[in-house]
C-alpha positions as CSV (number, residue, x, y, z in Angstrom):
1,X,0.0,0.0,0.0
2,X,2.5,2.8,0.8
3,X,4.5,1.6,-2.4
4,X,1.1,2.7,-4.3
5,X,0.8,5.3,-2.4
6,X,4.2,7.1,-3.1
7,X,3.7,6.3,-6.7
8,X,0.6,8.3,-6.8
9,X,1.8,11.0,-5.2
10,X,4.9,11.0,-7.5
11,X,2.3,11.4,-10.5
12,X,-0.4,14.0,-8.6
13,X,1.9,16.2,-6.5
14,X,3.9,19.0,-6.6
15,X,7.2,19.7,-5.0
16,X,6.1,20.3,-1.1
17,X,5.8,16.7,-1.2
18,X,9.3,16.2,-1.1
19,X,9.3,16.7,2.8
20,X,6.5,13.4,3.2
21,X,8.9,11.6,0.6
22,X,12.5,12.3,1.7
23,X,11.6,10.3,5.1
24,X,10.5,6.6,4.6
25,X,8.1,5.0,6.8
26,X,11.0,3.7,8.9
27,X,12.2,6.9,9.4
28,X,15.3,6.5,7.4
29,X,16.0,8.9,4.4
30,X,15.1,7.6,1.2
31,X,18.0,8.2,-1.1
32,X,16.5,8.0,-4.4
33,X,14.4,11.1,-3.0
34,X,17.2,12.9,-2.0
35,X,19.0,12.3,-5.1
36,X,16.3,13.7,-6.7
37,X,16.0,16.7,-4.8
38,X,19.8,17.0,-5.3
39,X,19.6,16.5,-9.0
40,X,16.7,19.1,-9.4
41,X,19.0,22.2,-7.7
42,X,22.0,20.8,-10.4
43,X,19.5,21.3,-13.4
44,X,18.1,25.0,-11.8
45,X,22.0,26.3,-10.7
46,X,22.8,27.3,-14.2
47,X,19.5,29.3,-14.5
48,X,19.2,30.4,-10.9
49,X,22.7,32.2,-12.2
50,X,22.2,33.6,-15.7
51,X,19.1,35.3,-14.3
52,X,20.7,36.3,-10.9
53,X,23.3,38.0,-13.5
54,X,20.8,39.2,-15.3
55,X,18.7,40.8,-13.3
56,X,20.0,41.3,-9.4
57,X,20.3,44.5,-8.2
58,X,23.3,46.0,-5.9
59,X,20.9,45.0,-2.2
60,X,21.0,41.4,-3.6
61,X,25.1,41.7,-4.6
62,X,25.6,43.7,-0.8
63,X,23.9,40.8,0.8
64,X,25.2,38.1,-0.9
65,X,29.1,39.5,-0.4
66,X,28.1,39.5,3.0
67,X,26.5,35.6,3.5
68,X,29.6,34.8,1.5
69,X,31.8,36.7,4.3
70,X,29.9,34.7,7.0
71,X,31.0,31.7,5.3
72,X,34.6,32.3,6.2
73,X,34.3,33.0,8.9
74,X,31.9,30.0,9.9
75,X,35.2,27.7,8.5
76,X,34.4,24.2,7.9
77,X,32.1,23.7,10.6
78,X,29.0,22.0,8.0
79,X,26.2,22.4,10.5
80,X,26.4,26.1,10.2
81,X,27.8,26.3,7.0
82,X,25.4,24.5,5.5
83,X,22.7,27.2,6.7
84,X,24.4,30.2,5.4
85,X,24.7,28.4,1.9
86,X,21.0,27.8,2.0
87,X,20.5,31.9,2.6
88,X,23.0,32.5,0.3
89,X,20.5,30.4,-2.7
90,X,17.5,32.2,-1.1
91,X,19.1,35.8,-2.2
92,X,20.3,34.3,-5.5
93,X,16.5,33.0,-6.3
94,X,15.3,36.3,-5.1
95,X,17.9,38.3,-7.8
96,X,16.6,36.0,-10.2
97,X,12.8,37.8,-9.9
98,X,11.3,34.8,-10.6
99,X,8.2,33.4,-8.6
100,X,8.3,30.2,-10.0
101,X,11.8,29.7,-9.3
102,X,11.4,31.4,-5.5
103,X,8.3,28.5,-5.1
104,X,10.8,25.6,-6.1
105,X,13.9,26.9,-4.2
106,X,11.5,27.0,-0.9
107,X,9.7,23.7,-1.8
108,X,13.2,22.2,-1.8
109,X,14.8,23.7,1.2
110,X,11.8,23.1,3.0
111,X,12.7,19.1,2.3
112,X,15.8,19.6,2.9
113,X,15.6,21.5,6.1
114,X,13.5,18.7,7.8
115,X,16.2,16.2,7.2
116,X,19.2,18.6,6.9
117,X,20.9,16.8,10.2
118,X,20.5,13.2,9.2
119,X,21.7,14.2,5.4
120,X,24.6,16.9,6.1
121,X,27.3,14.9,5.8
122,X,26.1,13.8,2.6
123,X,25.9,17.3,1.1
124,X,29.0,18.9,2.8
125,X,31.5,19.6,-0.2
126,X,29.0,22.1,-1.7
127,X,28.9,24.5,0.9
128,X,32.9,24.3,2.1
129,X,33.1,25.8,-1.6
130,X,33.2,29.0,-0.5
131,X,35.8,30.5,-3.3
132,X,33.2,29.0,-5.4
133,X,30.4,31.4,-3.9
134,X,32.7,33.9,-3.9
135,X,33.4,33.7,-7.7
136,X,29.6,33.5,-8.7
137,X,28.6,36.7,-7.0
138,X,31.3,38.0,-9.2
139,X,30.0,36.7,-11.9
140,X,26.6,38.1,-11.4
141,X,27.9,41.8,-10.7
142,X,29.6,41.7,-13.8
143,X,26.7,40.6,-15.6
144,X,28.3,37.3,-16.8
145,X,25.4,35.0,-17.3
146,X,27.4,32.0,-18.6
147,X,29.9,32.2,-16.3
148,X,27.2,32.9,-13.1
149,X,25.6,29.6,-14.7
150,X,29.0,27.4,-14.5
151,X,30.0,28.6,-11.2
152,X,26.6,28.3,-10.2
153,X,26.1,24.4,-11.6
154,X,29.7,23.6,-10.2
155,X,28.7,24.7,-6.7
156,X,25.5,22.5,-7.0
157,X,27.4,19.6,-8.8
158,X,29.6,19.1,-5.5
159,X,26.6,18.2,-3.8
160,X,25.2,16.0,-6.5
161,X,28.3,13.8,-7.5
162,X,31.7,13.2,-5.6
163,X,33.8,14.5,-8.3
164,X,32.8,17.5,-10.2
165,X,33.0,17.4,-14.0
166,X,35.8,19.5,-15.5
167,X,34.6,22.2,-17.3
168,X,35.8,22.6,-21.2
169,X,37.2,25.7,-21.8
């Protein structure tokens, strides 16, 4: 019955689901799920960034330089890291000016907020990146929309597989 059950809701719902998904009925994290979720953000970085570039004003580049400040100074410590990179996506989604993209980036950290304790060490190399972060909000206050959207997909990528894909140049 659940089995049925998840594969409805996989055909019927929309991203809040995530949070009912991510945890199986044992209470263990279901890793396909978080895959998924993981996957998502690595196909929305490079557009989250070419619109951030395109369209964020100098509030959004003042406060990302200054979540991207609180990141070195939080070091490597992942449980709060791992918070300030999640503010750090909220400001990029809000530069972007797009709703649709604000209602997936909260559907997703709302899933991944529930579980972010029992998953952290899973998603640590994205945010200890923090040259990374530094070099996208370059990008987008130069206006760079392909280079925003590589820095942006490399960030996500470290959190999606172990060993980022070089990038051609």
């Amino acid at each position: 019955m659940q089995s049925k059950v998840r594969r409805d809701l996989r055909r019927t719902s929309s991203p809040e689901i995530f949070t009912t998904m991510l945890v199986a009925s044992d209470g263990s994290v279901d890793t396909g799920v978080l895959r998924a979720i993981a996957e998502l953000g690595t196909v929305l970085a490079p557009a989250l960034g070419r619109f951030a570039a395109e369209r964020a004003t100098r509030p959004h580049l003042l406060a990302m330089r200054r979540i991207v400040k609180r990141m070195r100074r939080a070091g490597d410590g992942s449980a709060e890291l791992a918070g300030i990179a999640l503010e750090f996506w909220e400001e990029v989604v809000a530069a972007t000016g797009n709703v649709a993209f604000a209602l997936a980036f909260n559907s997703l950290t709302v899933s991944d907020g529930s579980v972010l304790e029992q998953v952290r060490h899973l998603l640590a190399d994205e945010p200890r990146a923090v040259d990374d972060y530094d070099c996208l909000v370059d990008a987008i206050a130069a206006r760079k929309g392909y280079a925003a959207a590589e820095r942006a997909t490399r960030i996500f990528t470290r959190a999606t597989y172990p060993d980022p894909p070089c990038s051609a140049r």
